[in-house]
C-alpha positions as CSV (number, residue, x, y, z in Angstrom):
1,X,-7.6,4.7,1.7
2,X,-6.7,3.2,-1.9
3,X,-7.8,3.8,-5.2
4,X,-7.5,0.4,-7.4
5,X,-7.9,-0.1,-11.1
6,X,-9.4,-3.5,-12.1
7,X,-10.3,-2.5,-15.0
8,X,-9.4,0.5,-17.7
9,X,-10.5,-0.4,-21.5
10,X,-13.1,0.6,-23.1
11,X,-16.2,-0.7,-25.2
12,X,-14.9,-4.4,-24.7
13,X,-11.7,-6.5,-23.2
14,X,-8.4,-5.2,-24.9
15,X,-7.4,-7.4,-28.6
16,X,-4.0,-5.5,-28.8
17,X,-1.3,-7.7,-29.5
18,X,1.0,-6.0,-27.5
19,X,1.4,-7.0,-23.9
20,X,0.0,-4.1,-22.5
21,X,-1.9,-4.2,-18.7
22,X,-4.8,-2.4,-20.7
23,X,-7.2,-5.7,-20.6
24,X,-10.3,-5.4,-19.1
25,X,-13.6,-3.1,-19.0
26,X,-14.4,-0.5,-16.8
27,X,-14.0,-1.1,-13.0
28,X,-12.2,0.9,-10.4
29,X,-12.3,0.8,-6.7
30,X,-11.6,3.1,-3.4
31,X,-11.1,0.8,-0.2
32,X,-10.9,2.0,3.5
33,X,-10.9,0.2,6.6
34,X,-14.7,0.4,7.0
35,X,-16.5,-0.1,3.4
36,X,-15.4,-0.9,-0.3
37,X,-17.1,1.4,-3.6
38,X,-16.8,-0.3,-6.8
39,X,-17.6,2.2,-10.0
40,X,-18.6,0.0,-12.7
41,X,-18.8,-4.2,-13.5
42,X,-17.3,-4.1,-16.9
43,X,-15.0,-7.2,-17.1
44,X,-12.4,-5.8,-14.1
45,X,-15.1,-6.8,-11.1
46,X,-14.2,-10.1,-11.4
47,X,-10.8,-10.4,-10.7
48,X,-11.5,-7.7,-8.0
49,X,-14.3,-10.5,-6.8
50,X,-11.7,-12.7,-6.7
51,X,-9.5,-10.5,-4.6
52,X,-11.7,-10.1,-1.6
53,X,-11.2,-11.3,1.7
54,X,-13.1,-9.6,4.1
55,X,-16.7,-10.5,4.0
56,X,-18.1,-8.6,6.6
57,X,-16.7,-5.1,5.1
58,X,-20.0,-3.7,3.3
59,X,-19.8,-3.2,-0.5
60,X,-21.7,-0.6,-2.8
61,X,-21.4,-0.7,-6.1
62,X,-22.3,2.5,-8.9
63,X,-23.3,2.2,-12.0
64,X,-22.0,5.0,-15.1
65,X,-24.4,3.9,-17.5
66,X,-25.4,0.1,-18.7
67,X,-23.8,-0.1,-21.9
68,X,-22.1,-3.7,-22.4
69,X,-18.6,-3.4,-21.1
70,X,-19.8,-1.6,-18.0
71,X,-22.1,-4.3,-17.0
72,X,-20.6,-7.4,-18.4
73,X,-18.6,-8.7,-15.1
74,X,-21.5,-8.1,-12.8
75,X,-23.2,-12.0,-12.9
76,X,-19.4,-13.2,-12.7
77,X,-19.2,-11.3,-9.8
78,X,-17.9,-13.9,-7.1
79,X,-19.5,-12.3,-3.6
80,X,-23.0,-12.1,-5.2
81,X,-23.3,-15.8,-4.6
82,X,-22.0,-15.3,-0.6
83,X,-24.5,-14.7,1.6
84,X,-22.3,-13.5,4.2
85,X,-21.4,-10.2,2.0
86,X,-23.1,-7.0,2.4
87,X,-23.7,-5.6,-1.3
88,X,-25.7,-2.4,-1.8
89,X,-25.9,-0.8,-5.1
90,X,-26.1,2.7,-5.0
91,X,-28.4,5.1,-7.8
92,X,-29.7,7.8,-8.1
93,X,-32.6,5.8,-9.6
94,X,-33.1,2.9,-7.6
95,X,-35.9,1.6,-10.1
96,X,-33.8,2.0,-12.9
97,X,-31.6,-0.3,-11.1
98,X,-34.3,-3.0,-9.8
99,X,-35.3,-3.0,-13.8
100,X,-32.0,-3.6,-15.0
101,X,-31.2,-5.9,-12.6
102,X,-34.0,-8.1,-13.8
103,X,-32.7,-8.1,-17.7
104,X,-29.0,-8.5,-16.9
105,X,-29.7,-11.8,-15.2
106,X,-32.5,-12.6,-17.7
107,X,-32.2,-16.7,-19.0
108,X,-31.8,-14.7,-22.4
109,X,-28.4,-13.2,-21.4
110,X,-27.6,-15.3,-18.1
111,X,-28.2,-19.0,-17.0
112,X,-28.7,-17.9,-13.3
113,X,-31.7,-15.9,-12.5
114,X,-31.5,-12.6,-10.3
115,X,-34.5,-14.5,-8.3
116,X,-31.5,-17.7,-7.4
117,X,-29.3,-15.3,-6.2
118,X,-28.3,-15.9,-2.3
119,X,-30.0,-12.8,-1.1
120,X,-31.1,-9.9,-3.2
121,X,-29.2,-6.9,-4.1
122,X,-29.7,-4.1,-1.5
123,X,-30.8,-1.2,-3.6
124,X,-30.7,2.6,-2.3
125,X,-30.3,6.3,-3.1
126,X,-26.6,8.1,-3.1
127,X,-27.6,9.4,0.4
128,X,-27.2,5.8,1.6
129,X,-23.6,6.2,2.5
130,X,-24.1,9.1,4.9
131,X,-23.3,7.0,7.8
132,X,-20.0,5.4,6.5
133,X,-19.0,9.2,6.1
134,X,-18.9,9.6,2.9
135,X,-20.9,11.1,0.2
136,X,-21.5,10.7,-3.7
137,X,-22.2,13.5,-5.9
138,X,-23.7,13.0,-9.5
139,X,-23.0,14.4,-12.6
140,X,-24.6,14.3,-16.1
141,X,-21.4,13.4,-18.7
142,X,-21.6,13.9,-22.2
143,X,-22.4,10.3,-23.6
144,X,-24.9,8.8,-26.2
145,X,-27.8,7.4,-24.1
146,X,-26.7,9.2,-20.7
147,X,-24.1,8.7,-18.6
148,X,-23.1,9.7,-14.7
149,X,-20.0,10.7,-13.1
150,X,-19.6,10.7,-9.8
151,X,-17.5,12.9,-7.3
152,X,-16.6,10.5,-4.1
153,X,-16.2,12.3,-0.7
154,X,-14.3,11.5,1.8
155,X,-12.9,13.6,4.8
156,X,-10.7,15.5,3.2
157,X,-10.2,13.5,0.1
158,X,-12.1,13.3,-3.1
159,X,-12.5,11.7,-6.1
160,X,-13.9,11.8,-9.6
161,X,-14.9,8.9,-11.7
162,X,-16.1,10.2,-15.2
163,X,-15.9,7.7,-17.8
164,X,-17.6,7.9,-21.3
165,X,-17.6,11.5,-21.3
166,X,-17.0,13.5,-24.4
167,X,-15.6,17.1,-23.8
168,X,-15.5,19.7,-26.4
169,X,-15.3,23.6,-26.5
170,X,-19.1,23.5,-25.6
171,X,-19.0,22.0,-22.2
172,X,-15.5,22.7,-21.2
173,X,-15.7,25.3,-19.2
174,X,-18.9,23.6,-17.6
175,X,-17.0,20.3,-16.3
176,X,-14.2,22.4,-15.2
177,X,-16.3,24.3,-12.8
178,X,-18.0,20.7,-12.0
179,X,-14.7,18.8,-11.4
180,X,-12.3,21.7,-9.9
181,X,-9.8,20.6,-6.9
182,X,-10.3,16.9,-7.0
183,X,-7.8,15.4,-5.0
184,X,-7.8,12.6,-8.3
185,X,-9.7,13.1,-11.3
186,X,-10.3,9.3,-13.3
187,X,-11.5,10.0,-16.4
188,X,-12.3,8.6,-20.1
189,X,-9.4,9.1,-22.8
190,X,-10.5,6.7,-25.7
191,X,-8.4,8.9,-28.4
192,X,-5.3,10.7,-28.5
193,X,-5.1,12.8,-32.0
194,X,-7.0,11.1,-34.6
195,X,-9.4,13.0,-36.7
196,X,-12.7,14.2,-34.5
197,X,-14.3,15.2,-37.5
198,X,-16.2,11.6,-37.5
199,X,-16.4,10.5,-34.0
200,X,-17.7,14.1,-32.5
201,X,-20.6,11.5,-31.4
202,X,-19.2,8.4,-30.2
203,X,-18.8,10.0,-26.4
204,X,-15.7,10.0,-25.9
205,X,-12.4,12.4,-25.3
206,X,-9.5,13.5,-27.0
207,X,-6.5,13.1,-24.4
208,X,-5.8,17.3,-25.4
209,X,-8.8,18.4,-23.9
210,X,-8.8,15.9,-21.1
211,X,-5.3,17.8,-20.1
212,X,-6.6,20.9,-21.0
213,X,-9.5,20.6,-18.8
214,X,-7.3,19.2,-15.7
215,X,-4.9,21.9,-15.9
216,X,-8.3,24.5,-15.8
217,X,-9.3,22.6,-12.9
218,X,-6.1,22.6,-10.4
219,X,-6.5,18.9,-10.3
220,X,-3.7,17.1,-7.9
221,X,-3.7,13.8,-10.3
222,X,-5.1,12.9,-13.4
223,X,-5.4,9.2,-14.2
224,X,-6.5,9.0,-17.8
225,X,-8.4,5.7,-18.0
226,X,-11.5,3.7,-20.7
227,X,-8.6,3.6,-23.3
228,X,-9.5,2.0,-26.9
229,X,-9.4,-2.0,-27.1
230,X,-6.7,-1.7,-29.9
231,X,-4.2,0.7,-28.0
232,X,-0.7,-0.5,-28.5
233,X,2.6,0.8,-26.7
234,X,3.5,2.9,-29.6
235,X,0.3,5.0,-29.1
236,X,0.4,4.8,-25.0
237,X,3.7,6.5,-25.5
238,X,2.5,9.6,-27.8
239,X,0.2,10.0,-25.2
240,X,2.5,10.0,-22.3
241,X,5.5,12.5,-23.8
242,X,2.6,14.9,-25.3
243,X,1.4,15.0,-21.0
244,X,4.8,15.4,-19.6
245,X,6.1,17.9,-22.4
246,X,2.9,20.0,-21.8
247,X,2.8,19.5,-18.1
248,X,7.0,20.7,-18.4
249,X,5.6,23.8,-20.7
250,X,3.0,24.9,-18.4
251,X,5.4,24.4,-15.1
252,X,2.4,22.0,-13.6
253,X,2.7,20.3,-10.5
254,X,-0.2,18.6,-11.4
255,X,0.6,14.7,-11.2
256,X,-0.3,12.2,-14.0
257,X,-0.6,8.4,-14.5
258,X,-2.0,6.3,-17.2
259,X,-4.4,3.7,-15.5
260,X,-3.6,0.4,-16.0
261,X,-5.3,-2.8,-14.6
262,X,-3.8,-3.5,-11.2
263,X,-3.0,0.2,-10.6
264,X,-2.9,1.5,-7.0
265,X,-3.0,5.0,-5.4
266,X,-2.8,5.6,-2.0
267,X,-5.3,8.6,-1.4
């Protein structure tokens, strides 16, 4: 099984001027022999699109939240306009979905309309995936307009996507009881150490309490990931020494990589 980043900036496609692998929206995917998950269509699903071979392994894609960059890739989305591919999209709220399904490929926003598609998008509740063996559990995140995390199960492995997610000494504790023992922990880290005195509502967290709340959590690996579009290598390598002098402090074996598009784990 492998955990892929296709995508790991956040709010739109990266305008640093340094040459950093930090490019596109959100979109990160777990592969095994028998099925593909996709969390998110920011701009990343398209090269991952682009990338896949196999049309008759089955596909189901989650949704965070609909906010631009996590939806933006979606009608560029190469195996939507294969027949032969098996896409299910996966929701808690599977009318949310069929509605937002119907304004993303509206002629306002899209040329193509959802109703030319080759086939329609298979649409179902997280229990879906019970007989591909693995599971999805939700989570409510801490994001303007809403936001879910998931926890992916499978066997013996499991995962946590939580993007947009601002932490705080409110719900610490909380999401450390809700994210505890993840074999990989993928979470939001749009700021390092500015000021939180005027963004305590944009949604997003502070790479200190990301770390803090790993190390509550005896997380195996941390992949810090949804960085801000203007991160430069001068900041990416603050954030990096402050992890590996704290994770040297507190004698961690806890294991941590910044995400970067094209980024593999084997899990």
């Amino acid at each position: 099984m492998k955990c892929t980043f296709y995508g790991v900036c956040g709010s739109y496609p990266s305008i640093s001027p340094d040459s950093l692998p930090i490019r596109h929206t959100a979109c990160v995917a777990i592969e095994t022999t028998d099925f593909l998950v996709i969390f998110d269509a920011g701009s990343g699903i398209i090269n991952l699109g682009h990338s896949i071979r196999d049309v008759s392994k089955p596909i189901f894609l989650l949704f965070s939240h609909f906010h631009y960059d996590h939806i933006i890739g979606l009608p560029y989305f190469s195996p939507l306009y294969d027949p032969r591919h098996n896409i299910t999209i996966l929701h808690p709220n599977p009318k949310k979905i069929n509605s937002i399904l119907a304004k993303i490929f509206n002629s306002d926003f899209f040329p193509i309309p959802y109703s030319q598609l080759p086939k329609p998008i298979d649409v179902r509740p997280l229990d879906f995936c019970k007989p591909y063996n693995f599971s999805i559990i939700p989570y409510s995140l801490n994001h303007p307009g809403g936001c879910l995390g998931y926890r992916f199960i499978y066997h013996d492995t499991s995962v946590i996507y939580a993007t947009d997610n601002q932490l705080d000494t409110n719900n610490l504790n909380d999401f450390s009881t809700l994210f505890k023992c993840s074999s990989l922990l993928i979470h939001d880290c749009y700021f390092f150490d500015e000021s939180q005195e005027n963004l305590k509502t944009w949604g997003h967290t502070f790479l200190p309490d990301l770390l803090s709340l790993s190390l509550s959590s005896n997380i195996d690996h941390l992949c810090p990931f949804h960085f801000k579009p203007d991160i430069n290598h001068a900041y990416l390598n603050s954030m990096k020494h402050f992890v590996d002098s704290t994770l040297k402090e507190k004698q961690s074996p806890m294991s941590c990589t910044f995400a970067y598009d094209g980024f593999s784990i084997d899990l």
